[in-house]
N, C-alpha and C positions, 0 to 999 in steps of 0.2 A: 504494500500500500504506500504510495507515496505520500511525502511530509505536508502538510497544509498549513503554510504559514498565518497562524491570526495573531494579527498587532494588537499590542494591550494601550489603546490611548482612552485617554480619562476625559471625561465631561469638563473636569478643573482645571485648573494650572495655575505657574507659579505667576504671582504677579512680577511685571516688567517695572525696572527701577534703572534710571538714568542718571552719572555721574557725569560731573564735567559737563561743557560746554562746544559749541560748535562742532567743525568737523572731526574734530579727536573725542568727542563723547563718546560713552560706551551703553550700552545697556545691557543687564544680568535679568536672568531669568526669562518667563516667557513663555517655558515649554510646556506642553501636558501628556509626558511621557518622561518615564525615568531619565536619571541624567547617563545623557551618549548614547542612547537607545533610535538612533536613528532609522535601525532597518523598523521601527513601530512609526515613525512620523516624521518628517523636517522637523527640523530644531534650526528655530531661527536667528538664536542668539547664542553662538558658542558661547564654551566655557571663558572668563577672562584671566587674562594673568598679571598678575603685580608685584614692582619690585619697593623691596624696603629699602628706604633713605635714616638714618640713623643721626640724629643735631649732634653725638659727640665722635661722631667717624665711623671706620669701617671697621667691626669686628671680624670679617671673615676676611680669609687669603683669596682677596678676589684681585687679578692683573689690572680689571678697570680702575676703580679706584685705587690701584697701587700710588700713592702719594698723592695721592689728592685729601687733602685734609678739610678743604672746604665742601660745606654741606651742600651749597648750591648747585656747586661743581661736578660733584657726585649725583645731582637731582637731573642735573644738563646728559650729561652720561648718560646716565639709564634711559631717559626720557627719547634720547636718540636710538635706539635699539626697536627693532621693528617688530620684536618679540613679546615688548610692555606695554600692555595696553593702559595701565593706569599706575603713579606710584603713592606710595603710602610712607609718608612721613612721620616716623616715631621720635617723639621729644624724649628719650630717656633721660637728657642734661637736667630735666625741670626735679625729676626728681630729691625731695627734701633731703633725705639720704646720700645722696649723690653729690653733685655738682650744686645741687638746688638754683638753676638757673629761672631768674624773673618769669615770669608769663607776659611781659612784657617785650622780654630780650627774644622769647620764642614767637611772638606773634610775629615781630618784625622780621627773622629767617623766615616763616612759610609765607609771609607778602613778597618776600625775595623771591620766593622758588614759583609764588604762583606767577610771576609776574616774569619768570625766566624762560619756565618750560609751559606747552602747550597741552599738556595730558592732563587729565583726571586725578584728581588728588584725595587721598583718603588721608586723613590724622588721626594718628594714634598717640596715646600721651604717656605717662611713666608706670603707670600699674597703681599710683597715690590719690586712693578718691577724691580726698579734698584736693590737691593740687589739680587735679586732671578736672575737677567740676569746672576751677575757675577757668582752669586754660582753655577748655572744649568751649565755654562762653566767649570770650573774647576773640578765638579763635573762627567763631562762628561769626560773627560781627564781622572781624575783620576782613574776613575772604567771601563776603553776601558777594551775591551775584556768579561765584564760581560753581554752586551745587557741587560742595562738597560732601563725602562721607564719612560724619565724626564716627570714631570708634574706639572706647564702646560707651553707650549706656549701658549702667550695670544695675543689680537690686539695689545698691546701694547711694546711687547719687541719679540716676535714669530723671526723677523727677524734675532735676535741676538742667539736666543734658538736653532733655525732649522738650521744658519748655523754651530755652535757647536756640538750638540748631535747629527743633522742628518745627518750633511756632514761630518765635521771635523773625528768624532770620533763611527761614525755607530753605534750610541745609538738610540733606537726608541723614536718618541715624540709624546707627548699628547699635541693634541689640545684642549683649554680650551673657550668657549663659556658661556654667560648667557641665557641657556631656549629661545633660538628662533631659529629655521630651517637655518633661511637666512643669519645668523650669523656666526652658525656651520658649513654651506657649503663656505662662505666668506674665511673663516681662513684656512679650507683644502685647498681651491685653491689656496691661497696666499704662501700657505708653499709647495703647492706640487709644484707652479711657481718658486720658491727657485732653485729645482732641487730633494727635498725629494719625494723619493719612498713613493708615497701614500698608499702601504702596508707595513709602518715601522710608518703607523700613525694610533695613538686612537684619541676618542674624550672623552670628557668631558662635557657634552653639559648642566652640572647646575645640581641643584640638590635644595629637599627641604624637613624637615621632613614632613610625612604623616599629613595629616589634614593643613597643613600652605600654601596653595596654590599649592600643590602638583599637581594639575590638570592642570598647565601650563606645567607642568615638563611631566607628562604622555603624555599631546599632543604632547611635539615637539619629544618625544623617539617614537610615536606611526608614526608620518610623518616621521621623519629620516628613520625609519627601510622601512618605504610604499614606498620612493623613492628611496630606496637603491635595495630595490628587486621587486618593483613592476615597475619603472622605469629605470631599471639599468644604476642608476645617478651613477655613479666612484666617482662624489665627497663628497658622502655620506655614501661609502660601508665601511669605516672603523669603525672596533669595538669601541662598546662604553665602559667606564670604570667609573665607579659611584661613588666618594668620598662621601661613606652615614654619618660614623659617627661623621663628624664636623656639620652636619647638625641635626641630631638626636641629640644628646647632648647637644644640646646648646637653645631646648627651656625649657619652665618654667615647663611642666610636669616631663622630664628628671635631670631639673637642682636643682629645690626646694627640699628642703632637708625634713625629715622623721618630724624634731619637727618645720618645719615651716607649714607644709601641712600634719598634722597626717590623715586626712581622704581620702590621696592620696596613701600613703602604703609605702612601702620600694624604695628605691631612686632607688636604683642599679633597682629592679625589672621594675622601669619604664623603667628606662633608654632602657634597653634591650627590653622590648618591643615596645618601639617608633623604636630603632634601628633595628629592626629585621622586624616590619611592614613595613617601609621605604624601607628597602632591597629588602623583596621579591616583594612589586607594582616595583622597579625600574627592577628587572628583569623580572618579567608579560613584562610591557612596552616596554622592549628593550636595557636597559645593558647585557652587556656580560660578564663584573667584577663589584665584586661594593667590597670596603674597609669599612671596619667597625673597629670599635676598641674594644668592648668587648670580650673576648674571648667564652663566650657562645651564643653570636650572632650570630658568625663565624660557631658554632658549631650546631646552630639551622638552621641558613642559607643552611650551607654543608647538613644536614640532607634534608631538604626540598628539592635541586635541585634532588639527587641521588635516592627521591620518584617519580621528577617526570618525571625522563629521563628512 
């Protein structure tokens, strides 16, 4: 008996969310069919890919930035690359703990960078609720008119985040969740209860390098996506967006250097390959962006979607 192919497409789908501006905007989501499931439907909006810009430099052994020290510089770089569709700017300097750079000294670097490069810009701040509430405000102010993506609103400061960037100043926002369903759906409701247009919302919903528990991360993107289109739950329909490479870099395969683990190989080469595996299971799963920071990630990444759309 031969195979009878039946496509599994869903009445629902995700909603479409536009960053940036003009001809280098991008749009995420869209589809109503699993993610890369193309032989069920067109997918009109491929996966996107985003590289991370860092305000205190470049953590990884990446050649492009090799000695560029300047944030802009490194923002100009990426931005040229025909691999990045969007970059995403992390303030780690603001950090209290840190450096504790002004929110002032940080606005004035992303009015640089928006005003340098042409792409789509996502901000992401230090990890420090309070400091990241006031930076995500100001931040949003400053850059109105670019439709940017703050990220994240979290449980913890979301109400200050989403009246800013999603009221005030019609910036889109990322909701930022840890690896659980019921979490990710909590925090949309809570912000779309605000008054934010639930299609001016991504999610974030955690993230883990491949091999470190990553199968909790696969479950809750595999449910998100099954109750967004198989249930057409509204409060699940928003794209998701994968912050991969603070995840991938930061365990002991990617981090141990060449003369502490000679029988591990070249650093950078791990690195990239945790990065780049991480990547693609997160969009198998159900990201609709994911951010990485090496630039042959980006560029391994960009290759593999465009084989398989």
């Amino acid at each position: 008996m031969p195979f009878a192919k039946k496509p599994q497409v869903f009445n629902a789908s995700i909603n479409e969310l536009t960053i940036g501006t003009g001809d280098k905007a991008v749009t995420l989501g869209g589809q109503n069919v699993y993610n890369l499931y193309t032989f069920d439907a067109p997918i009109a909006n491929r996966p996107k890919v985003g590289l991370e810009i860092s305000d205190n430099g470049c953590d990884i052994p990446a050649a492009l930035f090799a000695g560029v020290d300047c944030p802009v510089e490194r923002a100009k770089k990426a931005a040229a690359l025909d691999c990045v569709d969007f970059l995403c700017i992390r303030f780690d300097g603001a950090d209290p703990n840190g450096e504790n750079k002004s929110v002032e000294e940080c606005v004035e670097l992303a009015k640089k960078i928006a005003d340098t490069v042409d792409k789509p810009l996502v901000i992401a701040g230090c990890k420090n609720i309070e400091k990241d509430s006031e930076l995500f405000t100001k931040m949003s102010e400053a850059l109105q008119g670019k439709n940017i993506l703050i990220l994240s609103a979290k449980e913890e400061n979301y109400k200050g985040v989403a009246a800013s960037a999603g009221l005030a100043y019609g910036q889109k926002v990322g909701a930022e969740s840890a690896v659980d369903i019921n979490l990710a759906k909590q925090l949309n409701v809570l912000i779309t209860q605000m008054g934010v247009n639930g299609k001016n919302v991504a999610m974030n919903v955690g993230s883990a390098a491949a091999g470190y528990g990553f199968e909790y991360v696969a479950s809750t993107m595999e449910r998100v996506k099954a109750a967004a289109l198989g249930q057409n739950d509204a409060a699940l329909q928003m794209p998701i967006v994968t912050p991969v490479g603070a995840e991938a870099w930061s365990v002991k395969e990617a981090m141990a250097s060449a003369e502490d683990m000679p029988e591990w190989g070249d650093q950078e080469t791990r690195g990239i390959a945790m990065e780049v595996e991480t990547a693609a299971a997160c969009l198998a799963y159900g990201s609709d962006a994911v951010i990485l920071k090496h630039p042959s990630s980006a560029e391994t990444i960009a290759r593999l979607i465009a084989a398989l759309m």
